[in-house]
Every structure is written in C-alpha cells, then in structure tokens.
C-alpha positions in Angstrom: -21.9 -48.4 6.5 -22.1 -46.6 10.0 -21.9 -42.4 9.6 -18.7 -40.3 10.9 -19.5 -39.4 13.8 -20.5 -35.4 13.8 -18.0 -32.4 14.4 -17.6 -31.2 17.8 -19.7 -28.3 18.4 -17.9 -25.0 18.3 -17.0 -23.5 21.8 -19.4 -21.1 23.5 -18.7 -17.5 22.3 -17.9 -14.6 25.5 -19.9 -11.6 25.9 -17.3 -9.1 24.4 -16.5 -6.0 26.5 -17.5 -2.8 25.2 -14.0 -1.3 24.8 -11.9 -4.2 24.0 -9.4 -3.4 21.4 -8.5 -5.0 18.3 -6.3 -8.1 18.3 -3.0 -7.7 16.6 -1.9 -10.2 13.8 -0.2 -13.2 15.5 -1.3 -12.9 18.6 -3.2 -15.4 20.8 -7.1 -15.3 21.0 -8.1 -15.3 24.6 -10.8 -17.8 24.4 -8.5 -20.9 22.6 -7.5 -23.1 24.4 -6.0 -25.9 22.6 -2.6 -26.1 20.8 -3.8 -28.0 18.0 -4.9 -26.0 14.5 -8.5 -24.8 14.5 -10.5 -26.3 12.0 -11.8 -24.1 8.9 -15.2 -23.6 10.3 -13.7 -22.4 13.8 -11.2 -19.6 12.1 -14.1 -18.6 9.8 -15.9 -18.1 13.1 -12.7 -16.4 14.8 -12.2 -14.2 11.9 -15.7 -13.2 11.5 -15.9 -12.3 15.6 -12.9 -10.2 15.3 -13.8 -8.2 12.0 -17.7 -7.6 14.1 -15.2 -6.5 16.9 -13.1 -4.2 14.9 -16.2 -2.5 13.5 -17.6 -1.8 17.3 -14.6 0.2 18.4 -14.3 2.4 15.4 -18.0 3.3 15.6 -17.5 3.3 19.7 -14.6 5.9 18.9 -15.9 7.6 16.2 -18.8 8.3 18.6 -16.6 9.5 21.5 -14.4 11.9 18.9 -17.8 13.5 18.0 -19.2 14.3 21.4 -16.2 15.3 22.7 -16.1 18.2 19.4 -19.5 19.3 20.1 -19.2 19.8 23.6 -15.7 21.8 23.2 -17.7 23.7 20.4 -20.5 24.7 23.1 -17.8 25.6 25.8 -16.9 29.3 26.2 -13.4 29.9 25.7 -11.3 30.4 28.8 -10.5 33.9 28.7 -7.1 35.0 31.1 -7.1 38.4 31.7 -3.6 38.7 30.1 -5.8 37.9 27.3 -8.0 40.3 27.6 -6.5 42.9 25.5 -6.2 40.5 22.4 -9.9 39.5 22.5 -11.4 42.7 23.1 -11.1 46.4 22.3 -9.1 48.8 24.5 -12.1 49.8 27.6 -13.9 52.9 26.7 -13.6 55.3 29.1 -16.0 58.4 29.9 -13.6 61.7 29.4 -13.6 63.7 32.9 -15.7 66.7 33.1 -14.0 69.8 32.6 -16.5 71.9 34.7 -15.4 69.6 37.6 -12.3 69.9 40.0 -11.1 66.5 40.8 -8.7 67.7 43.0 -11.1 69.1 46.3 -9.0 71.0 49.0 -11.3 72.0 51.9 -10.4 74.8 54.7 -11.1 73.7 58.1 -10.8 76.7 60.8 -9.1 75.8 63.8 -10.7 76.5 67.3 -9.3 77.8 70.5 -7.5 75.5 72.9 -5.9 72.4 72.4 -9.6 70.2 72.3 -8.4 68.3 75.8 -9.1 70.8 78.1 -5.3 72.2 78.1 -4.0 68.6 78.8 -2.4 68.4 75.8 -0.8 71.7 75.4 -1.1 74.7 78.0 0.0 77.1 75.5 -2.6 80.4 75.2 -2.3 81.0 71.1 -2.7 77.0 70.6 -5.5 76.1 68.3 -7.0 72.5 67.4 -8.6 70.7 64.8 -10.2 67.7 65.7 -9.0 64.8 63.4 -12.1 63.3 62.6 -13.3 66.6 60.6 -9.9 65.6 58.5 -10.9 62.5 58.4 -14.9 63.3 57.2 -13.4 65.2 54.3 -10.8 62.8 53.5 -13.2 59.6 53.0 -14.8 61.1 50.5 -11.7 62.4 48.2 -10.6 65.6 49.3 -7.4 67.1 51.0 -6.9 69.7 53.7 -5.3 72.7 54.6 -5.9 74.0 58.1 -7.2 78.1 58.4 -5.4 78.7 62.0 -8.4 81.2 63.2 -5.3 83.4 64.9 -2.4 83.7 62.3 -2.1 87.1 60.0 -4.9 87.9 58.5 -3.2 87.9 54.9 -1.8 84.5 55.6 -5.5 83.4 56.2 -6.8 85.6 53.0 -4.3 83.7 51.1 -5.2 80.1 52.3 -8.7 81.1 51.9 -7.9 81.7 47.9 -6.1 77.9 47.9 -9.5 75.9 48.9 -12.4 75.2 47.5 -14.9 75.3 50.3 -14.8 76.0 54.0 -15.6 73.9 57.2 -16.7 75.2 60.6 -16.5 72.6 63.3 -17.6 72.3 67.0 -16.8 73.9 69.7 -17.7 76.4 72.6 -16.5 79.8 71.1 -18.8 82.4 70.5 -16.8 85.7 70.9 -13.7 87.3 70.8 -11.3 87.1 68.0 -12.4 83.4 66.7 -16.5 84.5 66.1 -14.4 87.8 64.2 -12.7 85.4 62.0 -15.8 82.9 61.1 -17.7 86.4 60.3 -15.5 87.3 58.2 -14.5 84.1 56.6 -18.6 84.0 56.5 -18.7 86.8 53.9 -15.8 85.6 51.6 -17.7 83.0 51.1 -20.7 84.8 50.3 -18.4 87.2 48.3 -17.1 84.2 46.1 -20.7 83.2 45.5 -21.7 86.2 44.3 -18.7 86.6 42.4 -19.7 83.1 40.2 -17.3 81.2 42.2 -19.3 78.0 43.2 -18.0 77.8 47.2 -19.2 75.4 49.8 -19.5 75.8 53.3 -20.5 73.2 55.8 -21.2 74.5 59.6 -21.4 71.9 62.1 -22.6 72.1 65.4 -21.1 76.1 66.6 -20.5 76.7 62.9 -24.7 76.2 62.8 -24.7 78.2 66.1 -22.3 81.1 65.0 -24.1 81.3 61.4 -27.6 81.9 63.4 -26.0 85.1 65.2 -24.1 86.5 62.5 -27.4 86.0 60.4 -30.2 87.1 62.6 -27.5 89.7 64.0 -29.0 88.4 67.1 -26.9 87.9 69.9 -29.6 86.0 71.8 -31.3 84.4 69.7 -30.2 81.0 70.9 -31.8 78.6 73.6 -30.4 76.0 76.0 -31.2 72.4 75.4 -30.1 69.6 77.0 -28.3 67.3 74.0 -25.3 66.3 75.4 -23.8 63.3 74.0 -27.8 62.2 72.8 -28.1 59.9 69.9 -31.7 61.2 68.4 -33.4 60.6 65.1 -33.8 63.6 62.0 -37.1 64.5 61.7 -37.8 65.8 58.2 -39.9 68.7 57.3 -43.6 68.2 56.1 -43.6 68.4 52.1 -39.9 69.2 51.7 -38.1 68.9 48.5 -34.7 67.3 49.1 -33.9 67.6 45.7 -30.2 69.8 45.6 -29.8 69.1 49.6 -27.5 66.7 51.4 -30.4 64.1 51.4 -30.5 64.1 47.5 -28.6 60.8 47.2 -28.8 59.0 51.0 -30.5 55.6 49.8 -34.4 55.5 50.7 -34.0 53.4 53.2 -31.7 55.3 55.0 -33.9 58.1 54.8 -36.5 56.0 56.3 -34.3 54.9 59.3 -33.0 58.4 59.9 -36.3 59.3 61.5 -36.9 56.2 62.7 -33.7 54.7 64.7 -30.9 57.3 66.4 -28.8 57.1 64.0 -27.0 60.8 64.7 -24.9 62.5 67.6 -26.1 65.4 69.0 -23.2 67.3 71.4 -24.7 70.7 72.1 -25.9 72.7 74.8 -27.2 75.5 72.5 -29.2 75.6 69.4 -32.6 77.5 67.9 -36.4 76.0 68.2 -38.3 76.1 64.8 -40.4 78.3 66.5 -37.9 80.9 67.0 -36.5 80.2 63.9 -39.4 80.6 62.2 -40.2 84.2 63.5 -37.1 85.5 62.3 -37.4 86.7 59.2 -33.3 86.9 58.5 -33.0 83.2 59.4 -36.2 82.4 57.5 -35.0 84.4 54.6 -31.5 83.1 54.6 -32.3 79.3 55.4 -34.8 76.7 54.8 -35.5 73.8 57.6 -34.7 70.4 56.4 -34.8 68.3 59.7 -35.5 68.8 63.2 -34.3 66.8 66.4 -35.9 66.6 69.9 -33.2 66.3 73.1 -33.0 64.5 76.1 -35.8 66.6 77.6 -38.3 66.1 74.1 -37.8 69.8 73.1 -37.2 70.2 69.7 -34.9 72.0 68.2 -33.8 72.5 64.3 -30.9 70.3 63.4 -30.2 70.6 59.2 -30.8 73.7 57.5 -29.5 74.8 53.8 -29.2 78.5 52.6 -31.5 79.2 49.8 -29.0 81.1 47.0 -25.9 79.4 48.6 -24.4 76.2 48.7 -23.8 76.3 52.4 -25.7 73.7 54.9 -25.8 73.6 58.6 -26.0 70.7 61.5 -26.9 70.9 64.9 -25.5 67.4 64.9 -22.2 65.6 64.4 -21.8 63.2 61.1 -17.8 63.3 61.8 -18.5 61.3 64.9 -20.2 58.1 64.0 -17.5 56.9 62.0 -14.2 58.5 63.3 -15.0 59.5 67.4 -15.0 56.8 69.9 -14.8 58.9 73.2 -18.5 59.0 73.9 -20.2 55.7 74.6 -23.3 57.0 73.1 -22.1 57.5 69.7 -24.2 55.8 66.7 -21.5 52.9 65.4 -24.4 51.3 63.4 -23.2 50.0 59.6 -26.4 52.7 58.9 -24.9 55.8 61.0 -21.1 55.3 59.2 -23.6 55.6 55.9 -24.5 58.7 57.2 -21.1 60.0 58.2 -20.1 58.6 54.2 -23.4 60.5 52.9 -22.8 63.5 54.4 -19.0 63.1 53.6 -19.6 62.4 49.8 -22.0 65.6 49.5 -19.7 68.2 50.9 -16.9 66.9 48.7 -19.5 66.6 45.5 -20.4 70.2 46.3 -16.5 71.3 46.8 -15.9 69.7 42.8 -17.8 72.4 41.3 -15.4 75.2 42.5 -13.1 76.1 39.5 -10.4 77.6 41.8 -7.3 75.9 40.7 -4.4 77.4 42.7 -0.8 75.8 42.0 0.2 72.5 43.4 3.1 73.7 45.1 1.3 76.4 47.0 -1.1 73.5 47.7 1.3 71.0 49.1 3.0 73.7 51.5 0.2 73.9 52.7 -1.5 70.8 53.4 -2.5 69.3 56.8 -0.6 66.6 56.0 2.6 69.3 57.4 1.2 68.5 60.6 1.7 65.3 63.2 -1.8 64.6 64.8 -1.7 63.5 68.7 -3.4 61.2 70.0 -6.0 62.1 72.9 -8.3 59.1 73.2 -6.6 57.3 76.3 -8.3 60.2 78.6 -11.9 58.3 77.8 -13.3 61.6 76.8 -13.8 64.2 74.4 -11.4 63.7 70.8 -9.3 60.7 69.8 -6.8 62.5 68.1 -6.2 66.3 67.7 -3.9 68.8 65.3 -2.4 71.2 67.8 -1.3 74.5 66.0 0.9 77.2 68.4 
C-alpha cells in the first residue's frame, strides 16, 4: 500500500523587527496567506512565535523604563531661579561696617574763570569746575558738592563740615584770593586730621603745585618744564613701599605697564625736580616721592607724592582725563589708562569711606552739584568738554 504523501513544509518564518508589538486576539497574522484553517502543527508554530514575541517587547521595555530612571536619577534638577528660594536658604550677607561711611561726599573747589577762556561766560566772579573731576569721583561711588573758592567764607566753612574729603583740581591760579582759600582749606584739613577726623585730600596738577608753596613756604620753589598735553610713563621710586598709597590695589600688571607704556596725561608748565624736592627739608619732611615723570624735553620732574601722617596724595598728572576728557588728541584712551583713571578713582573714594562725618541728608542734598546744569564746551576742540559755571 503506497505512503500519504508528506505534509507540506511549514512556511519560512520573517526576521521579526525589534519593536513590533504584540498582536491582538482576532486579528490577522501578517505572514498568512491562505483563507483556509491552519493545521495544528502551523498554529502551535504561530502561537509559540507570538508568545517568544510577547516576551521580547516586555524585556525590550522593561529595559528602556530602567535606563530612562537611571539617567533622570543622574541628572541635576533644573533649578529656576523663582525656585531658588524654596531649595536653598535665604543668601548670607556680610553686615556693613560701622567704621565705614557708605555714603562719600567729596568738596571740589572751584577755580577762577569759566575753564574756556571767557567764551563761555564773561562774567569776573564766575568760577568752574571741570566735569570730568565730578565725573572721577562719581565712578567710584561718591557724590559732590562744589566749594565756590569766592562765596562767604562761613558758607564755605559750612560746606567744608558737609564732605568728607577735599579735591584740588587744575588750573593756572597761584595767587590772589583763590591760593588764600586752598591755604586755608589746606589747614582744615590738617586741622581735622589732627582732630581724629580721618579727611582726604587729593591735589591734582596746581593742587600738587599750590601744596609745594604753601609747604616749602617757598614762593619759587617751582621750575618750568615743558609737559603740555604729553602722555609719559610713572616711574616709581627705587625700593618703595606702596603699601597704604594709591598703588596699593592697581593690578601688577598695570603697575608694570605704568612705567613702561604712557599710560598718563601730563598738562603742566610748572612742577618741582626730585632734586629740588629733595633739598627741601619741609617738602621732604611733609611728603614722600612715589613716582617721577620725564617731559617732552627728558627732564624729570616728580609726579605722585603722599604726605607721611596724612591721607593726602598729590599728581603732577591728570587721571580725570583718560577716561572723561577728549579735547586733547594726546590723551591716553587705552582700556589700561581708563584702569588708571578707575584706580585712582576707587582710592580717593576708599580713602573718603573712613571719614565718620555724617552731616544730615537734607543739608546734603541742598547742596549737591547735582543743583547745577553742566555746559557743554567740547565743540571748540580744546581745553574741557563740559564745565559747571558758578557766578
């Protein structure tokens, strides 16, 4: 008797993708593709290829679940700073220092004229202050309140009493009723000192000049040089200390390119050689030499000095300019020489902080700068940009 011929072999099986999902109950395998019944054999295959099916994508998805914890559990939290306050403590703040006045106001004395050779205002009891001295003392978180070198007396006494240190500026006066007032403005400070009242002064440029007379009570003991409008380098002293000077905090670098690249304005016609300096024995006893400059023609001259018991420092040079002049071409507008004007700026102000005189606000604000309208100079091409005129 012949043998039944053999059962078909079972069709081929399809790689199975990786994410296929499962097949629902009723639904139509992919891979049949006859309408008759599948034999036992076939759905014992079918069932056992979708069971192995089923178990990949569980594992596949249990797999996926678990990396995606363990890299959320590795992840910082995202932190808004509206949520700030609920994640962390209120910030700790340092409490301000009592033996500090955060609230600087610095006198500047006016000078004779109206700083545009009478362009500006003809009048003969005008007076100026050059804005970028308001400006210097400003950057570095103070206010000001003008000393007008020709009104009463006891109006300047009392705006004296409302600052807490004094600036002398520029200039070409050196007699008369304006070197009377910087004398005597001069020995209140002094007078304050003395007293225990810590008191700044900062002389730039005839402020150095005028302190050299009234000092060495030497009428002649300047020279001529020729620094007009000169950009120069500071050259510092051999073995000085600039520990408590303006230099204290100027970045080393800086330091190093202060005597290396012109990175200050000189503007002066007068001024004192260490030389002479150094032979008078009120000058030498009164101030030390920090820096010297040279001029146009190589002479030297001294250019910072700082008193010895006081807190008072001198310039032959200009840090207001660099940052806040733009009438002479040869003004140092370097990023390095505004650091200077900041440095200088941020010293002064530093020093002014230690003075405990705390007048009140109201006599203050009457008295502010901020009463005045500046005017602007700077289309001439020469000299200021912009001037307070006082008549």
């Amino acid at each position: 008797m012949p043998r039944p011929p053999p059962p078909p072999p079972p069709p081929p099986l399809r790689p199975k993708p990786l994410f296929a999902p499962p097949l629902s109950s009723g639904s139509t395998s992919p891979t049949t593709t006859s309408s008759s019944p599948p034999s036992s054999s076939s759905a014992s295959a079918s069932s056992s290829s979708t069971a192995a099916h089923n178990s990949d994508y569980l594992w596949i998805s249990l797999l996926i679940g678990l990396s995606k914890a363990a890299a959320q559990a590795k992840a910082p939290p995202r932190v808004s700073p509206c949520d700030a306050e609920e994640l962390h403590e209120a910030p700790t703040c340092l409490p301000a220092d009592v033996k500090l006045n955060y609230r600087p106001v610095i006198g500047i004395l006016s000078h004779p004229g109206d700083g545009a050779s009478d362009r500006l205002n003809k009048a003969a009891n005008a007076s100026y202050i050059a804005a970028s001295y308001v400006k210097l003392v400003e950057c570095a978180g103070a206010r000001v309140i003008p000393l007008i070198y020709n009104e009463p007396k006891d109006i300047l006494y009392k705006k004296v009493n409302l600052v807490n240190g004094v600036l002398f500026t520029g200039g070409w006066a050196k007699n008369g009723l304006y070197f009377e007032v910087v004398e005597l403005i001069f020995k209140i400070v002094l007078r304050k000192n003395d007293a225990g009242d810590y008191f700044p002064l900062l002389a730039i440029c005839l402020g150095f000049e005028l302190l050299s007379i009234i000092i060495s009570k030497d009428n002649r003991v300047l020279e001529e040089f020729n620094a007009g409008s000169h950009a120069s380098t500071l050259q510092f002293v051999k073995n000085i200390d600039i520990k408590e000077t303006v230099f204290q905090r100027f970045p080393p670098l800086l330091l190093k390119k202060l005597s290396t690249e012109c990175l200050i304005m000189q503007h002066h016609h007068y001024g004192i050689s260490p030389e002479r300096f150094q032979n008078n024995k009120r000058l030498c006893n009164f101030f030390e030499i920090l820096t010297t400059s040279a001029d146009k023609d190589n002479k030297v001259c001294v250019s910072t000095v700082k008193a010895r018991r006081y807190p008072i420092t001198a310039f032959q040079w200009h840090p207001e300019k660099n940052a806040f002049e733009w009438g002479l071409p040869t003004i140092p507008h370097s990023e390095d020489a505004v650091q200077v004007t900041q440095q200088v700026a941020n010293f002064f102000v530093r020093e002014a902080r230690k003075s405990m005189n705390r007048p009140s606000a109201r006599k203050i604000l009457d008295n502010l700068i901020y009463n005045y309208i500046p005017t602007y100079c700077g289309k001439a091409g020469k000299g200021f940009d912009e001037v307070y005129i006082f008549t």
